[in-house]
LUMKE-168317 format. One record per residue (C-alpha): residue number from 1; x, y, z; residue in one letter. Coordinates in nm, 3 decimals. Layout:
    n       px       py       pz  res
  NUM        X        Y        Z    a
...
//
This chain:
    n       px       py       pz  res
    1   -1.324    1.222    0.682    x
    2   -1.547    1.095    0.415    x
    3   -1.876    0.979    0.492    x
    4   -2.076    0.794    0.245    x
    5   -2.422    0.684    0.246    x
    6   -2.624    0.481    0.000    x
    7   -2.959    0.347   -0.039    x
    8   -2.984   -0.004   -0.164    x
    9   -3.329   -0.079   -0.347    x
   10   -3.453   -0.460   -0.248    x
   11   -3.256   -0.667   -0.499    x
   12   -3.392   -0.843   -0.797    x
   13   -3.364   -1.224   -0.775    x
   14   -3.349   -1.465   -1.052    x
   15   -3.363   -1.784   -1.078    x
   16   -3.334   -2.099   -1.328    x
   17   -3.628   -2.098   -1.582    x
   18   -3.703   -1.731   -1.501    x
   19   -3.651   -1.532   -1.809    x
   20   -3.342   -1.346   -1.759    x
   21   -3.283   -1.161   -2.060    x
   22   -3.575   -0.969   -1.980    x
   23   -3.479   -0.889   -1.624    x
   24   -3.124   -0.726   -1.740    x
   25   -3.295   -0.546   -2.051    x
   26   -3.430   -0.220   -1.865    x
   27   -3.244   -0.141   -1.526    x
   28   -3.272    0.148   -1.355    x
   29   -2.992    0.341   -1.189    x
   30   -2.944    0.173   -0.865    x
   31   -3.053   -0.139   -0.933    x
   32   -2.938   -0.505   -0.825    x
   33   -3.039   -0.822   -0.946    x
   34   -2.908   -1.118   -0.796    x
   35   -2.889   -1.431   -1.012    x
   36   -2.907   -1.760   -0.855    x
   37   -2.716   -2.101   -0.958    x
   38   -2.818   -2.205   -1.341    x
   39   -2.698   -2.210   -1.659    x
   40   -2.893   -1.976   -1.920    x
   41   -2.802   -1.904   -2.282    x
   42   -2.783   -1.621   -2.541    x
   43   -3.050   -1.831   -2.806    x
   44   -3.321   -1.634   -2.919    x
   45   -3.628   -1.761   -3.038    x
   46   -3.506   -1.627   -3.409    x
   47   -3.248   -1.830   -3.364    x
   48   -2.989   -1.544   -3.341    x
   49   -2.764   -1.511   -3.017    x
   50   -2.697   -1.150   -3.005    x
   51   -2.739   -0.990   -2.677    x
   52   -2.654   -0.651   -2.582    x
   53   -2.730   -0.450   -2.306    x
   54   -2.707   -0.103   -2.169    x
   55   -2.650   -0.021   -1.807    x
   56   -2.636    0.326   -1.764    x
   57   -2.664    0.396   -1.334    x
   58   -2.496    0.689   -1.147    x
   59   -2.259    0.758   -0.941    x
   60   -2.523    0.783   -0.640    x
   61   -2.705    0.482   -0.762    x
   62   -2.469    0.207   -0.938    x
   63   -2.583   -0.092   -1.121    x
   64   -2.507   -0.392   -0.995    x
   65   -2.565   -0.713   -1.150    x
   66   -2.383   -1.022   -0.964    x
   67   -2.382   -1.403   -0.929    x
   68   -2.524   -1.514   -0.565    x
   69   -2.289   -1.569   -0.334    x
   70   -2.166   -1.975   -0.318    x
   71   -2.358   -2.060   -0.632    x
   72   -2.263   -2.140   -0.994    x
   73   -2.425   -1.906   -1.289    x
   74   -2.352   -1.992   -1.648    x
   75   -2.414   -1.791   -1.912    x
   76   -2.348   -1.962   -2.311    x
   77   -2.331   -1.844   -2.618    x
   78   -2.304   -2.006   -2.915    x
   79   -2.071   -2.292   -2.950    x
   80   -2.019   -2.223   -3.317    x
   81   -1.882   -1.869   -3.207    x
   82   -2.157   -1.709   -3.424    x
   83   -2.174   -1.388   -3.164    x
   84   -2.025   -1.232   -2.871    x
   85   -2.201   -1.399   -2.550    x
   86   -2.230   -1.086   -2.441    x
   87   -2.259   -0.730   -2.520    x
   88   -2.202   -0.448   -2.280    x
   89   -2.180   -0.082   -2.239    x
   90   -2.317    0.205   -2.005    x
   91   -2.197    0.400   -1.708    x
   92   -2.146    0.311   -1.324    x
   93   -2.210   -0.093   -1.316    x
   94   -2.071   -0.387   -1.199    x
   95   -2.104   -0.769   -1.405    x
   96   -1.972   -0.990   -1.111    x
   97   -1.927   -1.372   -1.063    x
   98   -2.077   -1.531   -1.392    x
   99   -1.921   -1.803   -1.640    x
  100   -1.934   -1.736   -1.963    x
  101   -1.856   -1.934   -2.189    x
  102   -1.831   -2.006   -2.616    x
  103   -1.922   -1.746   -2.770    x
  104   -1.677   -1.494   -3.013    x
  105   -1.579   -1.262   -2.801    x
  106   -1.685   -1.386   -2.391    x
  107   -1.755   -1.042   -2.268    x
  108   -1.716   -0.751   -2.532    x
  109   -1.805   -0.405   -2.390    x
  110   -1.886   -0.086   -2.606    x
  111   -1.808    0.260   -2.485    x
  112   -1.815    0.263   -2.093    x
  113   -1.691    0.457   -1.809    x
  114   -1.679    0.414   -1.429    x
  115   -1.789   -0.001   -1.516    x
  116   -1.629   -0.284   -1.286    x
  117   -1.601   -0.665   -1.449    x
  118   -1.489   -0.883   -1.151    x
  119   -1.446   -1.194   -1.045    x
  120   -1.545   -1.369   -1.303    x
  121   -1.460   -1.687   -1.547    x
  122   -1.455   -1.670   -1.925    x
  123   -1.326   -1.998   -2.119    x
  124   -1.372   -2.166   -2.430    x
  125   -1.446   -1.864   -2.619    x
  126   -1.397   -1.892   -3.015    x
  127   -1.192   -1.547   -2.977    x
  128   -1.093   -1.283   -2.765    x
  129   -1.208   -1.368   -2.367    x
  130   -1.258   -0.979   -2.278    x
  131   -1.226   -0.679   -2.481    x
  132   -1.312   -0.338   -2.505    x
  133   -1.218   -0.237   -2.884    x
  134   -1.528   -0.044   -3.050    x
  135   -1.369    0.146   -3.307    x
  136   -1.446    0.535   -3.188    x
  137   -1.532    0.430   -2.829    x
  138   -1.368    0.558   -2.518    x
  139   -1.317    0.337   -2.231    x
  140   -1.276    0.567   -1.889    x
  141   -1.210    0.493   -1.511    x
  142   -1.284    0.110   -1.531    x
  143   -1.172   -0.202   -1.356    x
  144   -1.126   -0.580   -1.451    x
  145   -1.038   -0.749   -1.148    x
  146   -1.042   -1.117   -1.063    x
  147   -1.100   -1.209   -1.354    x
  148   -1.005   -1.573   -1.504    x
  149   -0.977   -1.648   -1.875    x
  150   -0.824   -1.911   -2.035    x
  151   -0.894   -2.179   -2.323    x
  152   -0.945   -1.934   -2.544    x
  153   -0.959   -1.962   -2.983    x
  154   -0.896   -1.761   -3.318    x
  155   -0.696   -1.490   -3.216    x
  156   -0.701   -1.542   -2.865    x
  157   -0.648   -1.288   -2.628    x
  158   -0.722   -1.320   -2.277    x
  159   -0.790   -0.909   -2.254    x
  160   -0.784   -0.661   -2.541    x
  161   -0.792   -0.323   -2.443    x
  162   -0.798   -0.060   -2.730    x
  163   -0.799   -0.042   -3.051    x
  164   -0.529   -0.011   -3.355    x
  165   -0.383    0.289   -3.406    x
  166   -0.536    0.454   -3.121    x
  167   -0.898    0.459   -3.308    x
  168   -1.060    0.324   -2.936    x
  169   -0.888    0.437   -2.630    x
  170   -0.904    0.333   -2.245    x
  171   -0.776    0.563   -2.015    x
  172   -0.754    0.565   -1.633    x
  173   -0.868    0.241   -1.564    x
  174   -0.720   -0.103   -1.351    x
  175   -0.622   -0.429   -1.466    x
  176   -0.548   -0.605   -1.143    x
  177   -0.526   -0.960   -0.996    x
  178   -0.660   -1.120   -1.306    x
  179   -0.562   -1.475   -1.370    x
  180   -0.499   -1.554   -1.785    x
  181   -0.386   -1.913   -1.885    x
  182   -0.362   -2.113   -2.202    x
  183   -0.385   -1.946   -2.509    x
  184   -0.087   -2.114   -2.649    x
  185   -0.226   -2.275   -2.910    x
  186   -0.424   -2.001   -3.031    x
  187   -0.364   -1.777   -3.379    x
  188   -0.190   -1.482   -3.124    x
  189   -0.307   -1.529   -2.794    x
  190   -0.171   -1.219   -2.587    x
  191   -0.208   -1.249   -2.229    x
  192   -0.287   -0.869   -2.165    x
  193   -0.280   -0.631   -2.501    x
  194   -0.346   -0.250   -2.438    x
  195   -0.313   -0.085   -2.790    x
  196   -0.215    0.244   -2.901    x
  197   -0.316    0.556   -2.738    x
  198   -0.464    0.425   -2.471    x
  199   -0.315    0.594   -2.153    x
  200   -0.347    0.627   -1.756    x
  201   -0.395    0.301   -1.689    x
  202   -0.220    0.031   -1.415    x
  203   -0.191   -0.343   -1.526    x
  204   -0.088   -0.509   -1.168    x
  205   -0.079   -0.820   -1.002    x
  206   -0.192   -1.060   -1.289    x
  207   -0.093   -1.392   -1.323    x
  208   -0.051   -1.458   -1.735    x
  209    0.042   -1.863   -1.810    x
  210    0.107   -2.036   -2.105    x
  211    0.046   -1.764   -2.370    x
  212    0.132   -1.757   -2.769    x
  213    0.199   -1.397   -2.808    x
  214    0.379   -1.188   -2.552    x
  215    0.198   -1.201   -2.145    x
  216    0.160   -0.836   -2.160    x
  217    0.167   -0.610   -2.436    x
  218    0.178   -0.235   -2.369    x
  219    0.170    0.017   -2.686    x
  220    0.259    0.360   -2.664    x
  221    0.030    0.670   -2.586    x
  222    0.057    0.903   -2.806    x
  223    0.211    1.141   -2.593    x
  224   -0.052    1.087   -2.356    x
  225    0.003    0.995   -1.960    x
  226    0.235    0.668   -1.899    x
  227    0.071    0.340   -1.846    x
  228    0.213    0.116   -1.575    x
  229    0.305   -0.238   -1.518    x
  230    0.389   -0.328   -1.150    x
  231    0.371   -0.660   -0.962    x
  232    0.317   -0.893   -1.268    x
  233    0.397   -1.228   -1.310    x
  234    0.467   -1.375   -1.649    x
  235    0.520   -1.780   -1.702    x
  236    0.573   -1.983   -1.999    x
  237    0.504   -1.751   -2.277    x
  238    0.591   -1.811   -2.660    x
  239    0.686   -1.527   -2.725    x
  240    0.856   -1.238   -2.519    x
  241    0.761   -1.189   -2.122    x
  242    0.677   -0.832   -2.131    x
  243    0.617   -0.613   -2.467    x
  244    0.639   -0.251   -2.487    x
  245    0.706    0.086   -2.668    x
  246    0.764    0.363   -2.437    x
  247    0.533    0.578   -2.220    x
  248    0.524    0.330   -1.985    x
  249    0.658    0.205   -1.641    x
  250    0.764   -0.150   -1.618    x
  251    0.837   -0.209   -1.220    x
  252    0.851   -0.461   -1.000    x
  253    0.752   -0.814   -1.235    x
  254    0.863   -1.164   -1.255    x
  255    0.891   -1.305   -1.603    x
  256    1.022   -1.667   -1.624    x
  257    1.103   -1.879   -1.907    x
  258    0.963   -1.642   -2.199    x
  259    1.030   -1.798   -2.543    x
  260    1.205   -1.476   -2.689    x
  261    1.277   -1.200   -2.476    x
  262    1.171   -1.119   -2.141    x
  263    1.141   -0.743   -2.139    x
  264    1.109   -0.588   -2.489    x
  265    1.084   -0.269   -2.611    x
  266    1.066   -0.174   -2.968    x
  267    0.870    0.098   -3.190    x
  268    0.524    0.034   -3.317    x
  269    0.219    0.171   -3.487    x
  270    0.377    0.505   -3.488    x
  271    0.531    0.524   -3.141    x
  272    0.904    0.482   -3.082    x
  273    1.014    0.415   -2.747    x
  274    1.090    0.725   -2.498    x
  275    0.946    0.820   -2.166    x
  276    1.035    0.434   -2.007    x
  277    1.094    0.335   -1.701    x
  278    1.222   -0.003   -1.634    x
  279    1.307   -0.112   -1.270    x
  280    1.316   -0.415   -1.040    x
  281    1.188   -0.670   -1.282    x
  282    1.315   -1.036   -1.230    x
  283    1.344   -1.224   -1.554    x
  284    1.484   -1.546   -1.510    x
  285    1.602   -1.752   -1.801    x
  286    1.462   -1.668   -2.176    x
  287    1.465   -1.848   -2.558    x
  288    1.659   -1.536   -2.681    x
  289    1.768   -1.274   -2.428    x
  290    1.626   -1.162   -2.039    x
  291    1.656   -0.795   -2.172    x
  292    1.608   -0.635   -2.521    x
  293    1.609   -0.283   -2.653    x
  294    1.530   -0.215   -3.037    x
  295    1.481    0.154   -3.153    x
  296    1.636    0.321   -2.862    x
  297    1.918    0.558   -3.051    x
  298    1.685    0.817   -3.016    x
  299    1.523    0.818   -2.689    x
  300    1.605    1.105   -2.429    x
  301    1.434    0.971   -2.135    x
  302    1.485    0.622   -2.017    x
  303    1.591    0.461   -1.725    x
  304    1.668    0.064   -1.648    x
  305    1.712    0.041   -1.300    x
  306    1.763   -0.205   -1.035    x
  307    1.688   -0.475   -1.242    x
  308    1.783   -0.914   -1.208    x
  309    1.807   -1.046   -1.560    x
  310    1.887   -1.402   -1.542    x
  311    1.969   -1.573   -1.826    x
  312    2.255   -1.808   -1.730    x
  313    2.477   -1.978   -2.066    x
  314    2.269   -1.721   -2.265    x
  315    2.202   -1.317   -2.340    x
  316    2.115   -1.070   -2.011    x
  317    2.070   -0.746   -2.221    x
  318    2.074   -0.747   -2.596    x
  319    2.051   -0.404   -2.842    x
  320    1.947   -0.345   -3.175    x
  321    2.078   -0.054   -3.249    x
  322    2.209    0.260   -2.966    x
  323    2.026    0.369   -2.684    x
  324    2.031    0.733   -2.714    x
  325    2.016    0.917   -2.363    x
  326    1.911    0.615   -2.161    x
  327    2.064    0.533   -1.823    x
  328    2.167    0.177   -1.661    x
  329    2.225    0.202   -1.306    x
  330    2.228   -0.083   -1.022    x
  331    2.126   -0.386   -1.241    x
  332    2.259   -0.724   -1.194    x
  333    2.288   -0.962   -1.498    x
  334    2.399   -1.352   -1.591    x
  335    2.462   -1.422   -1.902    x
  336    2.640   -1.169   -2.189    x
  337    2.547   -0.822   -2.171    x
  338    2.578   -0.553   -2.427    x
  339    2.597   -0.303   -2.161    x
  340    2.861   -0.315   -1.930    x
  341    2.802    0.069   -1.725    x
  342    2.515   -0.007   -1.456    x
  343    2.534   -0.363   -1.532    x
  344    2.733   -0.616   -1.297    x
  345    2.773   -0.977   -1.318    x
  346    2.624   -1.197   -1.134    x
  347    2.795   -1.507   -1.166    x
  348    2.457   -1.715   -1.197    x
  349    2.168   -1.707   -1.105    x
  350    2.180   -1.960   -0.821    x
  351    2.428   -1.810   -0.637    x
  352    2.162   -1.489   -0.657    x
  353    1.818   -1.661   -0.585    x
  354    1.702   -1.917   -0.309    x
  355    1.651   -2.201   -0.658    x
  356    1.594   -2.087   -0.970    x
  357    1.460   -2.430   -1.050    x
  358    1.185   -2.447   -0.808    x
  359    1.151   -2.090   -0.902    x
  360    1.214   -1.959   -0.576    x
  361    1.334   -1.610   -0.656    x
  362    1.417   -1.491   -0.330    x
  363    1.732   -1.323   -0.308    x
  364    2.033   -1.522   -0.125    x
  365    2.198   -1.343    0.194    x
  366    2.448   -1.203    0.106    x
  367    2.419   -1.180   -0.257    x
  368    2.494   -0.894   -0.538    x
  369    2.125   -0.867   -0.513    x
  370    2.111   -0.790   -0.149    x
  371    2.126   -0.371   -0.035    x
  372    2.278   -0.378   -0.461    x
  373    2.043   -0.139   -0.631    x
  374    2.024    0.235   -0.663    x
  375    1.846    0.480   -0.511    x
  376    1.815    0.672   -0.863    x
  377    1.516    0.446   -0.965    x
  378    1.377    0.280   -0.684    x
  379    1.049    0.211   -0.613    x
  380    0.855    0.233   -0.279    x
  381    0.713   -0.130   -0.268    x
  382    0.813   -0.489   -0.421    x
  383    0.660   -0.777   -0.580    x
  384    0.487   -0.909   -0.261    x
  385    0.323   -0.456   -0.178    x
  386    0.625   -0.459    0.082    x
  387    0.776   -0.139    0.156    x
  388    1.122   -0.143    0.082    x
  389    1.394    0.005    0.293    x
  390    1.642    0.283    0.199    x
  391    1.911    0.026    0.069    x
  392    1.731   -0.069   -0.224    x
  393    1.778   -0.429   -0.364    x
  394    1.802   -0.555   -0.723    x
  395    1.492   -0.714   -0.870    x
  396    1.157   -0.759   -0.762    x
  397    1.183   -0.888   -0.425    x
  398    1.328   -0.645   -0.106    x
  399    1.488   -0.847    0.057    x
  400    1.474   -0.880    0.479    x
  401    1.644   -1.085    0.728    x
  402    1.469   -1.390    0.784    x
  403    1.246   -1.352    0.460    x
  404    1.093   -1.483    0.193    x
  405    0.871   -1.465   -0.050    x
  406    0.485   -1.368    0.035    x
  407    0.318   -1.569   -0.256    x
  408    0.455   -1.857   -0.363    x
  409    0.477   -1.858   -0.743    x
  410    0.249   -1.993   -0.932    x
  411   -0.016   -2.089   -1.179    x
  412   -0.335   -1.933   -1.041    x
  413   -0.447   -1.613   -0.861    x
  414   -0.174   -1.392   -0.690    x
  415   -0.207   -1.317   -0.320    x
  416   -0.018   -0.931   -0.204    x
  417    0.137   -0.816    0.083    x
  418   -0.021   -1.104    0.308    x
  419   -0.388   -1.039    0.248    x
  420   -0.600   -1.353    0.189    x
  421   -0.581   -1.464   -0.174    x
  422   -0.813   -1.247   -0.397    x
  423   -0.937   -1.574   -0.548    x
  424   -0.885   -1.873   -0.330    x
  425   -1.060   -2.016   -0.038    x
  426   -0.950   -2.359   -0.047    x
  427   -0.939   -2.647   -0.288    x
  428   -0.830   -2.700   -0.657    x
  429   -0.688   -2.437   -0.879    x
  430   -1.006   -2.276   -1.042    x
  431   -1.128   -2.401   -1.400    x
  432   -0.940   -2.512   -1.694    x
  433   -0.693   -2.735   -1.849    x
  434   -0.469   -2.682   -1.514    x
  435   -0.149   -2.720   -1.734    x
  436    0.028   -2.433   -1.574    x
  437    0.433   -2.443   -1.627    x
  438    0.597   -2.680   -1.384    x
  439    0.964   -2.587   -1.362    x
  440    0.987   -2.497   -1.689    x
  441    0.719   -2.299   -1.937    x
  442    0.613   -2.430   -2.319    x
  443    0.889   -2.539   -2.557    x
  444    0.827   -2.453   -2.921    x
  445    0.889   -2.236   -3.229    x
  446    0.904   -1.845   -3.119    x
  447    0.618   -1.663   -3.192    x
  448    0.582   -1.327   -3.419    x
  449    0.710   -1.011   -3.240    x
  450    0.551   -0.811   -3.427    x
  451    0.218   -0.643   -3.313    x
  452    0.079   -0.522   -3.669    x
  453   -0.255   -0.688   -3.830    x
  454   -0.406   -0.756   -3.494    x
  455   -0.765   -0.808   -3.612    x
  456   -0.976   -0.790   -3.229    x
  457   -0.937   -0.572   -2.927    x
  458   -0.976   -0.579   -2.550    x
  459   -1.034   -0.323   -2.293    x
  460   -0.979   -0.320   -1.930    x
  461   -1.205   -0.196   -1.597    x
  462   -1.087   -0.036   -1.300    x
  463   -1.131    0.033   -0.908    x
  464   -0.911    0.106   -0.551    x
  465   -0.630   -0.161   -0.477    x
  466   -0.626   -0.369   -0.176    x
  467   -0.297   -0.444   -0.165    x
  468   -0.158   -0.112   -0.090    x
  469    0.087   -0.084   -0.352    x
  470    0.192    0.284   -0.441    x
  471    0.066    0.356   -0.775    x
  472   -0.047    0.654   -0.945    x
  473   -0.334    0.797   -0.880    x
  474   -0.586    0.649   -1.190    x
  475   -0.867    0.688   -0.922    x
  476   -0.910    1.083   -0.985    x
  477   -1.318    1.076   -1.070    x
  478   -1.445    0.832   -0.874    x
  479   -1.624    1.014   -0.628    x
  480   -1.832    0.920   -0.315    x
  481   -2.042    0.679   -0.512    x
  482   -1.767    0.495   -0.622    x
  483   -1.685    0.483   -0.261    x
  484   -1.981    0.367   -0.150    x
  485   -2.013    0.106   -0.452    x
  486   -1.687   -0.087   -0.356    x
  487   -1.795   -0.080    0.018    x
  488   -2.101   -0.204   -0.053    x
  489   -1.971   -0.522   -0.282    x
  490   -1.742   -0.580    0.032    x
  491   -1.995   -0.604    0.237    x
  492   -2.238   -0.828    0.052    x
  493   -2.031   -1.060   -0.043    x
  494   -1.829   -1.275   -0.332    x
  495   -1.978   -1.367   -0.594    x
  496   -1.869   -1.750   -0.766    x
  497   -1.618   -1.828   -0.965    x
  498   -1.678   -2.193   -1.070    x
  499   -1.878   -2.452   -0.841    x
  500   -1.832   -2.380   -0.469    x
  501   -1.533   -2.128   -0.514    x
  502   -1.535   -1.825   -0.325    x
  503   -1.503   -1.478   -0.536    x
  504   -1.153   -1.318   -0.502    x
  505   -1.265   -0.975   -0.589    x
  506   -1.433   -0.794   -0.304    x
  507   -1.276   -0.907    0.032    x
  508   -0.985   -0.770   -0.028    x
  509   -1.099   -0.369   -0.060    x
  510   -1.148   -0.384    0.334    x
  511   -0.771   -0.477    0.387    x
  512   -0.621   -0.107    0.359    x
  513   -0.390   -0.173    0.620    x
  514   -0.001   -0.088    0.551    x
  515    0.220   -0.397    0.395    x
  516    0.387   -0.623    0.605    x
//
């Protein structure tokens, strides 16, 4: 049994009119500074409003720099997006509960490992909300979690994560339970972009709404470790649902109403697709098809599994080109197919799902989705962290007698296998335009599909899961500090997310108990 203990220095409080540029300049390992309700900005007296800083703790002593619990702490850069708001690199810290907003990029960090960015709110940036892209950095063991950006400009991603060509990496970090809206009417505005090379890392349980380019793009590695994309859901994007090149797991999302296609997969920056893995995804209605596979005619390893794609009147799986050694087994389509072996019909979609309209993707009793899926490809848990039983069923929902979905979908942050919402205490949906798809997602031109000439990066940060989902294990190196360090946030409490609204990141670390 692992015992942990940790001693916390007195914290550091600040307050409005103290100077708190000054405070965060020169922190030792193990300290914490609390930052009380305010609004400070990045203006220098030089006029510039550059501001980087370097937290470099240790695993025994972590940095921890937070928002006070039940108060509002804004931090503003320049409105003319003449700087990043904030700079950021170092070693064992945590940047909790602050919004930050204008700016370029809201948050960019520089080389970092074993750093936590959570529950925090990043809006009206002139660029990128969060990245991690320093050309030769390396981003290792990190977590972004509870996280909201949205309203973002130029280029627009919610979360870039990498660089081009693999000239940046992140590795073995966690993007989970982040909440990225409205960057539809940027230049590109991913949702979730994790370039080349880049590998180890689990994107799960993010809510991405209303975006230009795809919700989540995933490049490959390089030959590296697979990433992994589990428990998504993807609303209302221009362009496709889910984008990726191989080396990568795609299991257990929702993507509704995506402009192009909802799963893609197609070579890039040097990669062509191999080692996939594409299982129990929902995709309910798309512009051009639920399912599309370009570049496959050589791939050896590659499995679509298990899988709902929806697309009533329209295309379920389109090719461009073969699809080499890949296997279809246990899938359920409406809509034309270009594979007919592992693919059945489903006759629509509402005779599969409680109302696609609503969406309420539950499967019917007694449907093709119901005990219809393979065992060659199942996974352990389903969109809600339930366990599924033996009989697996198609899409991302197991289905139960008497069941129904856990989290009702929707704009906003997503709740897992029954534990309280990692974001939401009560009231309004947090921040923002909230122009979240209704029953259907953004109408419009399709976006570019193609992932060259992407000018910014963004870069994600990582810890444990609360929701109990089986993943693999990206928490290899995080040692009894670590431990200690998410125990510890726990423990002290939320940080704020905008006025009176409770944080969504730390509760939920306690709640290690088994799904429902």
């Amino acid at each position: 049994m692992l015992t942990v203990a940790l001693a916390l220095a007195a914290p550091i409080d600040v307050w409005e009119g103290d100077d708190l540029w000054a405070t965060l300049a020169d922190l030792p390992p193990g300290a914490e500074v609390v930052v009380h309700g305010g609004t400070w900005t990045t203006r220098q007296g030089s006029g510039s409003w550059y501001r980087a800083l370097v937290w470099e703790g240790t695993e025994a002593e972590p940095i921890v720099v937070r928002a006070a619990e039940a108060e509002s702490v804004r931090i503003e850069g320049d409105p003319a997006g003449s700087q990043n708001v904030l700079d950021l690199s170092g070693s064992w810290f945590t940047l909790q509960g602050f919004e930050i907003v204008y700016g370029s990029h809201g948050l960019r960090l520089g080389g970092s490992s074993h750093g936590a960015v959570v529950d925090n709110r990043v809006h009206d940036t002139a660029d990128v909300g969060i990245s991690m892209n320093r050309d030769g950095q390396r981003y290792e063991s990190m977590l972004l979690r509870g996280n909201e950006v949205y309203d973002t400009g130029g280029t627009g991603e919610c979360f870039y994560l990498g660089c081009n060509e693999g000239s940046c990496t992140v590795a073995d970090s966690i993007v989970e339970y982040n909440y990225c809206h409205d960057t539809a009417g940027t230049e590109q505005g991913d949702g979730i972009e994790l370039k080349s090379g880049s590998h180890g890392n689990v994107i799960r349980h993010n809510v991405v709404v209303n975006t230009n380019y795809p919700g989540i793009t995933l490049y490959g590695t390089y030959g590296a470790p697979r990433n992994r994309a589990e428990g998504n859901l993807v609303w209302g994007t221009v362009d496709n649902g889910i984008q990726v090149v191989g080396e990568v797991e795609v299991v257990g999302n929702i993507v509704i109403d995506a402009g192009a296609y909802g799963i893609y997969s197609k070579a890039s920056q040097g990669s062509t697709p191999d080692a996939l893995h594409i299982a129990h995804n929902t995709v309910l209605r798309a512009g051009d098809a639920c399912f599309r596979a370009n570049d496959w005619d050589g791939v050896t390893d590659a499995l679509v599994a298990n899988n709902a794609f929806l697309c009533d009147g329209g295309t379920a799986i389109r090719l461009g080109g073969g699809t080499g050694a890949a296997r279809f087994v246990g899938n359920v389509a409406t809509g034309d197919s270009a594979v007919s072996e592992g693919v059945r019909d489903g006759g629509s979609a509402a005779a599969l799902v409680n109302d696609p309209g609503e969406p309420d993707l539950w499967p019917v009793d007694g449907s093709l989705l119901v005990d219809g899926g393979e065992s060659d490809g199942a996974t352990p848990t389903d969109f809600d962290c339930r366990t599924r039983d033996s009989t697996p069923d198609v899409g991302a929902y197991g289905w139960y007698a008497g069941g129904g979905p856990g989290w009702p979908l929707r704009p906003g942050f997503k709740t897992c296998a029954g534990d309280a919402d990692p974001g939401d205490t009560g009231g309004e949906d947090s921040g923002g335009a909230d122009s979240g798809p209704g029953d259907s997602g953004p109408t419009g031109e399709t976006g570019a599909t193609d992932d060259d000439g992407d000018p910014t990066p963004l870069d994600p940060p990582k810890t444990p899961s609360g929701c109990g989902c089986s993943t693999p294990d990206t928490t290899a190196g995080w040692g009894a500090g670590a431990v200690a360090l998410w125990l510890w946030a726990a423990r002290r409490g939320p940080g704020v997310r905008s006025g009176s609204r409770r944080s969504r990141a730390a509760a939920p670390l306690l709640r290690l108990r088994a799904p429902a």
